[in-house]
C-alpha positions in Angstrom: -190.3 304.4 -52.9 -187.4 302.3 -50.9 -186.5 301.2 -47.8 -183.5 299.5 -45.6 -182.3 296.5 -46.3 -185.2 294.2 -43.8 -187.7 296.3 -44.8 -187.4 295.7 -48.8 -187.1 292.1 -47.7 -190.4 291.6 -46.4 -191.7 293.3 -49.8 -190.0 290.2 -51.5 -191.7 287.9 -49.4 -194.9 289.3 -49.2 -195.1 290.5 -45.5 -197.2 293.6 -45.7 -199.9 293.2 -43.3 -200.1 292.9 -39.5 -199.3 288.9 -39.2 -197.1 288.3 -41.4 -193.2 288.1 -41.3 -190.2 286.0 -41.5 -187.2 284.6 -39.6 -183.9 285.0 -41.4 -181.1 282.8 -40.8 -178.1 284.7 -42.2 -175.2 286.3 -41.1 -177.4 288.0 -38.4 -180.5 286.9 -37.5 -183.6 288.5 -37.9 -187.3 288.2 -36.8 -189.6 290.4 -38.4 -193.3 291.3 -38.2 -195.4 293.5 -40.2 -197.9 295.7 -38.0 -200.5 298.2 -39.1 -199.7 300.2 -36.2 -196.4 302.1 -34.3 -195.4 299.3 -31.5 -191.8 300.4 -29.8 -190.1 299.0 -27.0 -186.6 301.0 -27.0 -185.9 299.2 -23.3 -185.8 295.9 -25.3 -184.1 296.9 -28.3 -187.2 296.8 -30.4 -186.8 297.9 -34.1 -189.7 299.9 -34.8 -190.0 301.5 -38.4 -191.9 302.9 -40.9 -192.0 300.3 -43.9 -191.3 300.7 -47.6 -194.9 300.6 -48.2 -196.9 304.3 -47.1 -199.1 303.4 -44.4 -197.6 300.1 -42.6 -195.4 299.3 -40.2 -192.9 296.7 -39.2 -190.9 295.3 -36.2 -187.3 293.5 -35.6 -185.7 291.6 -33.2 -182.0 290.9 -34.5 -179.4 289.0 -33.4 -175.5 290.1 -34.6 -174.6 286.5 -35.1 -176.7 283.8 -36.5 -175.0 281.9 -39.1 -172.2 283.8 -38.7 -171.7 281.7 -35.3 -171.2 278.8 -37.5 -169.1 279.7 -39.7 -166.8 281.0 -36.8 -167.1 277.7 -35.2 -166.0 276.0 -38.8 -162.9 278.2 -39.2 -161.7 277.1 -36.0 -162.5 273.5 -36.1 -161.5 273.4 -40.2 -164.7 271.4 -40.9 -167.3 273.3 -42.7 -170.5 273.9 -41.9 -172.7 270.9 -43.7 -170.0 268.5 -42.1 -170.4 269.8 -38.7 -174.3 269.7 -39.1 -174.5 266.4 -41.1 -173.9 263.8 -38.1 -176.8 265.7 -35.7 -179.3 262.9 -36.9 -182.8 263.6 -36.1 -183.9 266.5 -33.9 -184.0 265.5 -29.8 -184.1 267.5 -26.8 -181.1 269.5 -26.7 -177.2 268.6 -25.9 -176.0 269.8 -22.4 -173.7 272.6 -23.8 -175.0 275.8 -24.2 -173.3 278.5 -26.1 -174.1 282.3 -25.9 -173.9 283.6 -29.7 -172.9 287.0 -28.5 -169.6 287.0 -30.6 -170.0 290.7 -32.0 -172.4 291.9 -28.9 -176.0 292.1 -28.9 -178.9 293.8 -30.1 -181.9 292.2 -28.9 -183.2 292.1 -25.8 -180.0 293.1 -24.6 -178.8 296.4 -26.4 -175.1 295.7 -25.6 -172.2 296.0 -27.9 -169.8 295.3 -25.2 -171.0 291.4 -24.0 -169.1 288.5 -25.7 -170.4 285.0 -26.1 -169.3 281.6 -24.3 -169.7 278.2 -23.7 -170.7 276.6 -20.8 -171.2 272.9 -20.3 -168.6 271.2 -21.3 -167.1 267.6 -20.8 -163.7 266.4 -21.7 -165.7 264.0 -24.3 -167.3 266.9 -26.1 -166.6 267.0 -29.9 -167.0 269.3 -32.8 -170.1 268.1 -33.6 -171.3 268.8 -29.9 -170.2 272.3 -30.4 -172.2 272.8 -33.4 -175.2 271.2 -32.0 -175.0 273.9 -29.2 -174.4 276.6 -31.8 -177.2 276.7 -33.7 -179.6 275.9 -30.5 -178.0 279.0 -28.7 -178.8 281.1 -32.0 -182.7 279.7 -32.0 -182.4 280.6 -28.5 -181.5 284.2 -29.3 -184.0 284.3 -31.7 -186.5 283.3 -28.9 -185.5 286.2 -26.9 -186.0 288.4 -29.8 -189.7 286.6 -30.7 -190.4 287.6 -26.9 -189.8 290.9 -27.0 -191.9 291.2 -30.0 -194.7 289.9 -28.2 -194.0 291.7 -25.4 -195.8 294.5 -27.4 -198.2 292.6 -28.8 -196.9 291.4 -32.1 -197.9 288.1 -33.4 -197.6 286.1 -36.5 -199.7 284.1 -37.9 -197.3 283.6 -41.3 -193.5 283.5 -40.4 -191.2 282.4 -43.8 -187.9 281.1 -42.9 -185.4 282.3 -45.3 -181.8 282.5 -45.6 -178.7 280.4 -45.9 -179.3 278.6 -42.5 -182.7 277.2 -43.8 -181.1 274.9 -46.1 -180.1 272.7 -42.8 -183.7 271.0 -42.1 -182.2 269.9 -39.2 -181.9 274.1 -37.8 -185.3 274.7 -39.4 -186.5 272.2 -37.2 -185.0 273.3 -34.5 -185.9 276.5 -34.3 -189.8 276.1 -35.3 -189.8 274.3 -32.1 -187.6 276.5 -30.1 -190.1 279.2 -30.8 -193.5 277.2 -31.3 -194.3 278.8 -34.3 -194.9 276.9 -37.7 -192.3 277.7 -40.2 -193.3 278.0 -44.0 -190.8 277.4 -46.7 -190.5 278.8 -50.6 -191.3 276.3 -52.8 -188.7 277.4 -55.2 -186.3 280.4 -55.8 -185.1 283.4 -53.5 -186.8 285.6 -52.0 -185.7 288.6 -50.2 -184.2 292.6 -50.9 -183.9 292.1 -54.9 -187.0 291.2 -55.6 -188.8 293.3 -53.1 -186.6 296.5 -54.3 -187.7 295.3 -57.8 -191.7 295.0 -56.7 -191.0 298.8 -55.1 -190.0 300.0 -58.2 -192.8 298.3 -59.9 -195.3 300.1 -57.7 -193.4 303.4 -57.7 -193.5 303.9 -61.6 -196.6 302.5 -62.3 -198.7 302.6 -59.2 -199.6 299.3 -58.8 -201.4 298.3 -55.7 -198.2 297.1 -53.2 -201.3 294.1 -51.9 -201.3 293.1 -55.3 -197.7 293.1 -55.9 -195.9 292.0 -53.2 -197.2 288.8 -52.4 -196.0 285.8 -50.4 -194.3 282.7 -52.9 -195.3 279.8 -53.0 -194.8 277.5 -50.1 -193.2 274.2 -50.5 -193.1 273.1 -47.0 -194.6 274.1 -43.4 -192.4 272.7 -41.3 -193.9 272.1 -37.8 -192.5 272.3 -34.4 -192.3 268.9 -32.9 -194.7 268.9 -30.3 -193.1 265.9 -27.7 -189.7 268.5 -27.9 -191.4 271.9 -26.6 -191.4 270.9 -23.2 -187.7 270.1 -23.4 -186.8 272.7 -25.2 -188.5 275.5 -22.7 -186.3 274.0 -20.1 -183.5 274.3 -21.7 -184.2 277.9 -22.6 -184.6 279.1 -19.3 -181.7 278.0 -18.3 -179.7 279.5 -21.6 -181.2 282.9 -20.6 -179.0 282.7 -17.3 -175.7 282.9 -19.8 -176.2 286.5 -20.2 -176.2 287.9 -16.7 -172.8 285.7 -16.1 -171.4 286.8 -19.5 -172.0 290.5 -18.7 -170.3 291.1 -15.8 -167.2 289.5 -17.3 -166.9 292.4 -20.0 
């Protein structure tokens, strides 16, 4: 038994069955779903795979830059990335800049390794903090686009962890459980990802434990919940954000 890097990471948390999944704020960004069916969409950039346990499936959207778009923002600004986040207060509708997080091209919807990213929006009184805001809402954004190709195909998830160094700002978590509507369920404790699930693989695969029994989800210490009176505002906003790439594409 094994798999690819995603794939061993939903063994470690526990995503196994058609409903389950996880969003991972890390260098990339990834949404991923378990199915118990084959569900492709190759004209969105769809990852559709086999997973490490016989008889499932799983899907991806991915984004090349998640909190990797921070962290370029904090080399160029020399503040680093708690600083930049640590004056956004409480979550409100979004900031007027947008920013494109297509810094190494893009995977999903888009398929293109070519496009860059940008901002767009701003005002002579814009500050650093005003960058990051836009940042890490034009990542959830991305994520968005990759949660609506999924669904496009008729994924859904009913359990969605949020792992990954960009979960520790509860600010972002926030954020993006109301950019995408979807409640967001944090580990109580501990990480949770490819080392453990290659560990529960090799568990199964030399004794033949049941993977169900196995592989299950942590324990949650927090669902954190979209905020309801921000959806509205936040759909606006990401309709207009998914005009960036058209303008950013034929400037390649």
């Amino acid at each position: 038994m094994g798999g690819a890097d995603n794939a061993v990471s939903a063994c470690g948390v526990g995503a196994l069955k058609a409903g389950q999944g996880f969003v991972s704020l890390g260098t990339s960004g990834v949404l991923l779903a378990a199915r118990d069916d084959f569900g492709a969409d190759p004209g969105s950039a769809v990852h559709s795979f086999c997973h490490a346990v016989p008889g499932r499936w799983y899907q991806m959207g991915v984004i090349l830059a998640a909190t990797d778009s921070l962290n370029w923002l904090s080399r160029i600004t020399g503040k680093g990335p708690g600083e930049l986040l640590g004056g956004l207060g409480a979550l409100d509708v979004p900031g007027k800049v947008r920013f494109a997080p297509y810094l190494s091209g893009e995977r999903t919807p888009h398929n293109d390794s070519r496009v860059r990213g940008g901002f767009t929006g701003l005002d002579i009184a814009d500050g650093p903090e005003d960058l990051a805001r836009a940042v890490i809402e034009g990542v959830s954004f991305a994520l968005r686009d990759c949660q609506q190709a999924l669904m496009a195909t008729g994924t859904a998830l009913d359990q969605c962890l949020a792992i990954g160094g960009g979960t520790r700002s509860r600010y972002w978590v926030e954020l993006l459980a109301t950019v995408l509507d979807q409640p967001l369920d944090l580990p109580a404790k501990g990480e949770f990802g490819a080392a453990l699930g290659a560990a529960r693989l090799a568990i199964c695969g030399v004794t033949g434990a049941d993977p169900d029994a196995v592989m299950t989800r942590p324990e949650i210490g927090e669902t954190v919940l979209p905020r309801a009176d921000l959806i509205p505002a936040h759909d606006d906003a990401y309709a207009a954000w998914r005009a960036l790439y058209p303008s950013l594409k034929v400037l390649k």
